[in-house]
Jmol script that loads the backbone (N, CA, C; Angstrom):
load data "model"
ATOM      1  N   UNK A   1     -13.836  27.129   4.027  1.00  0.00           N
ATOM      2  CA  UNK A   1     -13.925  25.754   3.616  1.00  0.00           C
ATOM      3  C   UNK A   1     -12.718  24.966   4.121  1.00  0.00           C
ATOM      4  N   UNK A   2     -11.385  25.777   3.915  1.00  0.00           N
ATOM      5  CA  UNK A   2     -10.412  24.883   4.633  1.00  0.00           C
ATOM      6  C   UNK A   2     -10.300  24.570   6.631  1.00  0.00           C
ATOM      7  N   UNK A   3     -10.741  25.588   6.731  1.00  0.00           N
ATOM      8  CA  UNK A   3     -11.236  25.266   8.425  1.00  0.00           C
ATOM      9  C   UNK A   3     -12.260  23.742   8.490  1.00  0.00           C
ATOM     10  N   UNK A   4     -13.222  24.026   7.594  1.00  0.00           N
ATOM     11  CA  UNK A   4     -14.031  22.938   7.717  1.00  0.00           C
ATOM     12  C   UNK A   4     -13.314  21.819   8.256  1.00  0.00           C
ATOM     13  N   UNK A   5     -12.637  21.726   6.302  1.00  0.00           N
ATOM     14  CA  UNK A   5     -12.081  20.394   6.126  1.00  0.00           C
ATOM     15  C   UNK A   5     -10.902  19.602   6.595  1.00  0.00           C
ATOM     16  N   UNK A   6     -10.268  20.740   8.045  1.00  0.00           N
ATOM     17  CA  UNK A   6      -9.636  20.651   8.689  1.00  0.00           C
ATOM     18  C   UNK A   6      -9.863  20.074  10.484  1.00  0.00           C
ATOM     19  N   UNK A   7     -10.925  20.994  10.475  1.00  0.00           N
ATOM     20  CA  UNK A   7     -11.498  20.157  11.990  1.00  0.00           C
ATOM     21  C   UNK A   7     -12.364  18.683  11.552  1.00  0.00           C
ATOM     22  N   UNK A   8     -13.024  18.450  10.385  1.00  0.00           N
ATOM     23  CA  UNK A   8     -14.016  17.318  10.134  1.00  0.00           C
ATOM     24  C   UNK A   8     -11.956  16.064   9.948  1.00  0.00           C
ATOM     25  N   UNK A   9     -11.436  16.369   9.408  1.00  0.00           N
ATOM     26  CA  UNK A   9     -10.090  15.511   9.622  1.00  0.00           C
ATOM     27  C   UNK A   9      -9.330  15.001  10.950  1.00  0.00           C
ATOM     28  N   UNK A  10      -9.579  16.228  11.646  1.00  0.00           N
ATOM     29  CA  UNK A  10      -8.977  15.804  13.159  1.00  0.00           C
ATOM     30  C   UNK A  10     -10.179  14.990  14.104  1.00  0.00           C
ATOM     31  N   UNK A  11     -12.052  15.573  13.891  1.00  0.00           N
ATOM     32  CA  UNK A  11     -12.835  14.307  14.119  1.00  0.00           C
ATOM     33  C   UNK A  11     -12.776  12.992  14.163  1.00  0.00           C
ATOM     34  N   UNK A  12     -12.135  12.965  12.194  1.00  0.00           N
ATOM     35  CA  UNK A  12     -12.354  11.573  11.961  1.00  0.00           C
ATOM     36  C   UNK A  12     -10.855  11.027  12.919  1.00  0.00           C
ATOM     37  N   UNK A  13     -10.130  10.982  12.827  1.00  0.00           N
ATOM     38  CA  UNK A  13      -8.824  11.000  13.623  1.00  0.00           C
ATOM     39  C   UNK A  13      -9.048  10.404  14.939  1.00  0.00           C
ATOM     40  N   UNK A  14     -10.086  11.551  16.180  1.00  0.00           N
ATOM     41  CA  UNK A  14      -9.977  11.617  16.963  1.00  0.00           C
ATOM     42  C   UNK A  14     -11.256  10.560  17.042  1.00  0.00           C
ATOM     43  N   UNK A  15     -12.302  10.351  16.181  1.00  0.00           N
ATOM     44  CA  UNK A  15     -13.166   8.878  15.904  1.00  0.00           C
ATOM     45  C   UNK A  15     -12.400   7.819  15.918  1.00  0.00           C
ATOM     46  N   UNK A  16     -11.406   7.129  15.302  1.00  0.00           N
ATOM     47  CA  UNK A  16     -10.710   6.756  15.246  1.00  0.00           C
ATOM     48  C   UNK A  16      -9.724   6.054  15.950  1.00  0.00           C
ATOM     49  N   UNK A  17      -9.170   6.795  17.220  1.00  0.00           N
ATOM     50  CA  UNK A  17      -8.236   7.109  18.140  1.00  0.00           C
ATOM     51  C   UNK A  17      -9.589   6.137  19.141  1.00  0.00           C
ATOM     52  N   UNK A  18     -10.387   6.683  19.610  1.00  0.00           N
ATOM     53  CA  UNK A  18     -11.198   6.687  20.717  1.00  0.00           C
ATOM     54  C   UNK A  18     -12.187   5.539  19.959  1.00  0.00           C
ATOM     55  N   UNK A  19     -12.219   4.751  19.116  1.00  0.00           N
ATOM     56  CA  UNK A  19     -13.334   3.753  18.668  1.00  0.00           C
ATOM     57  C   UNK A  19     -13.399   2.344  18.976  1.00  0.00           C
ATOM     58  N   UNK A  20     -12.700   2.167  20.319  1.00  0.00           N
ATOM     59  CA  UNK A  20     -12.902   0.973  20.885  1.00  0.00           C
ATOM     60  C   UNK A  20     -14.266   1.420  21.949  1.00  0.00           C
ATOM     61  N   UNK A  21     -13.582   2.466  22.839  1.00  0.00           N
ATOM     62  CA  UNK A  21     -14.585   3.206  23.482  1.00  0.00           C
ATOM     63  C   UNK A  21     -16.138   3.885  22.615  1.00  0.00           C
ATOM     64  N   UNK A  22     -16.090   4.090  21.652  1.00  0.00           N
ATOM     65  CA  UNK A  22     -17.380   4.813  21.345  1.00  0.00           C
ATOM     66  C   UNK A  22     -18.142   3.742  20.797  1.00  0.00           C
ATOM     67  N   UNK A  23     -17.451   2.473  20.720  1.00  0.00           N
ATOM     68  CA  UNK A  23     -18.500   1.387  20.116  1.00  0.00           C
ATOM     69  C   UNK A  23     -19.207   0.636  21.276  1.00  0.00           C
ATOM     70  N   UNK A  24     -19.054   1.704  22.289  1.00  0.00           N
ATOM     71  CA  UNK A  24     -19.698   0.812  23.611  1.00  0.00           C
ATOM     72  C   UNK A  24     -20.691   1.687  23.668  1.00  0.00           C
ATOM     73  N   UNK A  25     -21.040   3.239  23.105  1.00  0.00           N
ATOM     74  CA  UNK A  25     -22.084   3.617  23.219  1.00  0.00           C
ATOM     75  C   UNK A  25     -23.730   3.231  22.683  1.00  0.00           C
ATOM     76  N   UNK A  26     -24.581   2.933  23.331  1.00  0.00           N
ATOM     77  CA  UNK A  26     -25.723   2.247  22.816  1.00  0.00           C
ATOM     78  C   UNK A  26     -26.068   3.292  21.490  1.00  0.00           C
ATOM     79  N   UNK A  27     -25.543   3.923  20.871  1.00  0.00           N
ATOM     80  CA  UNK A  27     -25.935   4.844  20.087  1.00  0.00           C
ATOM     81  C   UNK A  27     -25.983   3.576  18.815  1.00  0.00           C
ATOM     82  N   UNK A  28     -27.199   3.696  17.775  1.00  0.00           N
ATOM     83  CA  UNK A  28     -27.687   2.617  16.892  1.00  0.00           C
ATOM     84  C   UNK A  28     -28.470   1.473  17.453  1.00  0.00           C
ATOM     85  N   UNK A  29     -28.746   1.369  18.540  1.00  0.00           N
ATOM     86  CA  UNK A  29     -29.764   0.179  19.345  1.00  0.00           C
ATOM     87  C   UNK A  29     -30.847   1.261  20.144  1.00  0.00           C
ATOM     88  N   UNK A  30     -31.211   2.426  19.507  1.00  0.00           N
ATOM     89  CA  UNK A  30     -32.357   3.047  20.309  1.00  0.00           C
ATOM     90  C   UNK A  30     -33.653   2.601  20.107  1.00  0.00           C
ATOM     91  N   UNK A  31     -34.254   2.890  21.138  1.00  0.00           N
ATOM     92  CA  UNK A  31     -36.103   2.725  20.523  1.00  0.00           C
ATOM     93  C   UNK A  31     -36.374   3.520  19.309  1.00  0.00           C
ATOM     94  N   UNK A  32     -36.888   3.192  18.209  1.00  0.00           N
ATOM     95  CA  UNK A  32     -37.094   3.776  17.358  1.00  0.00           C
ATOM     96  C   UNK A  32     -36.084   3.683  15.844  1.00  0.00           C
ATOM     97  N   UNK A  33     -35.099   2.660  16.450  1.00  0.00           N
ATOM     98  CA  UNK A  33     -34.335   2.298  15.432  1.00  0.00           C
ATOM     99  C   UNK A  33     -34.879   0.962  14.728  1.00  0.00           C
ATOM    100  N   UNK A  34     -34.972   1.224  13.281  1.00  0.00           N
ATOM    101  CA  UNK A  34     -35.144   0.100  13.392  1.00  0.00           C
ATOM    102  C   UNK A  34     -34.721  -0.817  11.910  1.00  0.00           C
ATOM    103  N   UNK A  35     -35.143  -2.180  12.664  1.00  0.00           N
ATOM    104  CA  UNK A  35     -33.903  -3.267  11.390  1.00  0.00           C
ATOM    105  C   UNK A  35     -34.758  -4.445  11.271  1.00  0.00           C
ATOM    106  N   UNK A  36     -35.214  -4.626   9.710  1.00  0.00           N
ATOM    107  CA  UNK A  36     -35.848  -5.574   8.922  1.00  0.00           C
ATOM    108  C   UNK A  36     -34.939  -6.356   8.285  1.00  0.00           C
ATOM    109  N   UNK A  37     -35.211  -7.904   8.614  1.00  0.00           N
ATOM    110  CA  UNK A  37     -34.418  -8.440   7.684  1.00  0.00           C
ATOM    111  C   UNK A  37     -35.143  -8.908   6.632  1.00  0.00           C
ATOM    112  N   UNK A  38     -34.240  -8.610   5.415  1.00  0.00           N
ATOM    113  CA  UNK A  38     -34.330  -8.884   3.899  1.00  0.00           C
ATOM    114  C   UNK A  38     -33.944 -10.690   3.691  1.00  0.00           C
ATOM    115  N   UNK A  39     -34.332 -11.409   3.798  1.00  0.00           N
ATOM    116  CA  UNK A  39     -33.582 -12.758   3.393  1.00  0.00           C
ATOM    117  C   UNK A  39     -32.866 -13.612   4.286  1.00  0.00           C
ATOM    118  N   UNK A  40     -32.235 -14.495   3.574  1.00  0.00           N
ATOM    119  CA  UNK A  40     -30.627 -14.826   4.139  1.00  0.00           C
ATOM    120  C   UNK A  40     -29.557 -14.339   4.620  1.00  0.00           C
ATOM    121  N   UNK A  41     -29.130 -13.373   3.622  1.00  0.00           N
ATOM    122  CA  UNK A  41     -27.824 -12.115   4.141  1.00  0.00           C
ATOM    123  C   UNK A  41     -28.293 -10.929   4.106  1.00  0.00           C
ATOM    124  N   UNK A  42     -29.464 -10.419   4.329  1.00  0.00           N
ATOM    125  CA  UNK A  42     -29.792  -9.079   4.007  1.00  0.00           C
ATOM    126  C   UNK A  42     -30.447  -8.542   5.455  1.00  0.00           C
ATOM    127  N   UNK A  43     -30.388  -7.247   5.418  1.00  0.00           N
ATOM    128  CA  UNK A  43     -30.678  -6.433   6.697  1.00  0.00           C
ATOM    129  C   UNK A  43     -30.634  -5.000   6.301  1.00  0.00           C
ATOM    130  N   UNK A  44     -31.996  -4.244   6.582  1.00  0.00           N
ATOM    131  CA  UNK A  44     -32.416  -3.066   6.227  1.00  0.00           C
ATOM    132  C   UNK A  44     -32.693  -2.590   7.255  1.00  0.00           C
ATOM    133  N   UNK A  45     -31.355  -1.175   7.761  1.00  0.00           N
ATOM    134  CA  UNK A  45     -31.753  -0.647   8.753  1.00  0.00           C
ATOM    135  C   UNK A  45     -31.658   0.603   9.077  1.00  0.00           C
ATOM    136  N   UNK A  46     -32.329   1.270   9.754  1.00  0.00           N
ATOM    137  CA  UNK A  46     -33.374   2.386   9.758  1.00  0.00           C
ATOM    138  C   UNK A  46     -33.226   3.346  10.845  1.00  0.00           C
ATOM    139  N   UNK A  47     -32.013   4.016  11.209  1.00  0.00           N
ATOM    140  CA  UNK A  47     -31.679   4.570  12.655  1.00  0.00           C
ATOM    141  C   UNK A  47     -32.812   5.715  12.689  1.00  0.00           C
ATOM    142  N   UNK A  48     -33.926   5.435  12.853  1.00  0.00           N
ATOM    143  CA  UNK A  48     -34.048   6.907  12.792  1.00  0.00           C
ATOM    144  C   UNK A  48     -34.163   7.351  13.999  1.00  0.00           C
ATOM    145  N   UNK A  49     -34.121   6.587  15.318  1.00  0.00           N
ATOM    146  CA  UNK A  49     -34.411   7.201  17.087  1.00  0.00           C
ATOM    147  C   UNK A  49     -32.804   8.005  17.094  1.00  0.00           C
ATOM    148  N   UNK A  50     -31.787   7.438  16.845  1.00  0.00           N
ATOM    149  CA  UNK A  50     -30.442   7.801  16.956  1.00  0.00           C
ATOM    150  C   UNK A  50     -30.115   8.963  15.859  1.00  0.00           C
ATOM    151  N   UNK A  51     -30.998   9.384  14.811  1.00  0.00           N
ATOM    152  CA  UNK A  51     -30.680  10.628  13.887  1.00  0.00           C
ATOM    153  C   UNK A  51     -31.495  11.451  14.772  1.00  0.00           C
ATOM    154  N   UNK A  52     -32.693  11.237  15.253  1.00  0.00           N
ATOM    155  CA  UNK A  52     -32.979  12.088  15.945  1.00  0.00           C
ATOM    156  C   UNK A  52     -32.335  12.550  17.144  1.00  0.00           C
ATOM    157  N   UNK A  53     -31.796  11.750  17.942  1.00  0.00           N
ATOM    158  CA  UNK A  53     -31.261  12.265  18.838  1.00  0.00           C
ATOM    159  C   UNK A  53     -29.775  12.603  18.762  1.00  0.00           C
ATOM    160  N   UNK A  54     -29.321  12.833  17.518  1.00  0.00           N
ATOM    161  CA  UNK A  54     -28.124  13.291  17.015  1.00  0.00           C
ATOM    162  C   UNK A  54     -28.234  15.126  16.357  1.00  0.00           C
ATOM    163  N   UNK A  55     -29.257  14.904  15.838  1.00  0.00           N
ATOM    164  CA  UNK A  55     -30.109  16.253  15.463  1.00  0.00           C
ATOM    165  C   UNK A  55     -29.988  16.910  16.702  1.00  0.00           C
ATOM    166  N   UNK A  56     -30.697  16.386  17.605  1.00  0.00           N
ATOM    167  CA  UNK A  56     -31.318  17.143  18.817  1.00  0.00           C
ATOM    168  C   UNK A  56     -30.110  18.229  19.383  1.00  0.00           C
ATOM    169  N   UNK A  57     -29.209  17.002  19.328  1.00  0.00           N
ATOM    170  CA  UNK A  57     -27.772  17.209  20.311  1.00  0.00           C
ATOM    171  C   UNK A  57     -27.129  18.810  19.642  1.00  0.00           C
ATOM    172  N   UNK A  58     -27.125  18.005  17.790  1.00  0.00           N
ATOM    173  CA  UNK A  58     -26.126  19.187  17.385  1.00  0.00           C
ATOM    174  C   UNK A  58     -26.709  20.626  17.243  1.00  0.00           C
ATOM    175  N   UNK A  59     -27.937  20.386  17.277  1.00  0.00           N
ATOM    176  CA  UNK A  59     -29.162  21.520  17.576  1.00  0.00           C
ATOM    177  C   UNK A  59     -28.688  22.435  18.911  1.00  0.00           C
ATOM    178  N   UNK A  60     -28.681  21.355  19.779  1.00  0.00           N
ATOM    179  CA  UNK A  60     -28.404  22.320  21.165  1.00  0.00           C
ATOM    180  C   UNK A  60     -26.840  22.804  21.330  1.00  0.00           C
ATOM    181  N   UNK A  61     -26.065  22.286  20.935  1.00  0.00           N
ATOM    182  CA  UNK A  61     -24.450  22.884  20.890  1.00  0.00           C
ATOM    183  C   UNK A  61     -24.648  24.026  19.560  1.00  0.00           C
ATOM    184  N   UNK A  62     -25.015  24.039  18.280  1.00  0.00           N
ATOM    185  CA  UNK A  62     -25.510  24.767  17.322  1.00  0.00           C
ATOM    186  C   UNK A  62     -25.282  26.338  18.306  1.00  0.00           C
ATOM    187  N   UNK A  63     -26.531  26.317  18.641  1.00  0.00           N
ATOM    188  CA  UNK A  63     -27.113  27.361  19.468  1.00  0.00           C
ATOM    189  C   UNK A  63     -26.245  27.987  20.732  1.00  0.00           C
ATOM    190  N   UNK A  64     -25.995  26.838  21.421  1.00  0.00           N
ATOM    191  CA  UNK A  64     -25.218  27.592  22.453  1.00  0.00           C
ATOM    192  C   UNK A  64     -23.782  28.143  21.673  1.00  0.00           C
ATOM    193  N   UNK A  65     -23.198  27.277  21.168  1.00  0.00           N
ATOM    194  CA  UNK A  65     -21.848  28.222  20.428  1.00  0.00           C
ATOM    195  C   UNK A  65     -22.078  29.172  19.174  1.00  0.00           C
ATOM    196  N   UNK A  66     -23.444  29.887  19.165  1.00  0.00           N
ATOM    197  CA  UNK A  66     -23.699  30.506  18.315  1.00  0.00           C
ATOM    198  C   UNK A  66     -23.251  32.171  18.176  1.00  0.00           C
TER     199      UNK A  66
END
end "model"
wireframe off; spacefill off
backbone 0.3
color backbone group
C-alpha cells in the first residue's frame, strides 16, 4: 500500500509539473464524449469515448508489464 501511495504522489507531481503540456491533449473532446447543457450555468458531462480509451490503454500496459 505504501508503494502505491507513493508512485500515485510522484504522478500527481509529475501531472502537475507537465500540465501546461497535457492540457493540449484532445483527451475529453472525443467522439463519444459527451456534454448537455443544464440551464444557464449548468453543464452535464459524460466522457465516456475518453474512459474508454483510457481503459483500453491501461489494459494494454496492465498486460504487457504483467
Amino acid at each position: 500500500m505504501q508503494k502505491l501511495l507513493i508512485v500515485l504522489g510522484i504522478a500527481l507531481i509529475a501531472a502537475g509539473l507537465f500540465w501546461p503540456w497535457l492540457r493540449q491533449v484532445p483527451l475529453g473532446r472525443l467522439p463519444g464524449d459527451i456534454t448537455i447543457p443544464l440551464g444557464a450555468n449548468g453543464r452535464l458531462y459524460l466522457p465516456l469515448g475518453s474512459c474508454l480509451l483510457i481503459s483500453v490503454v491501461l489494459t494494454v500496459l496492465y498486460r504487457l508489464f504483467r
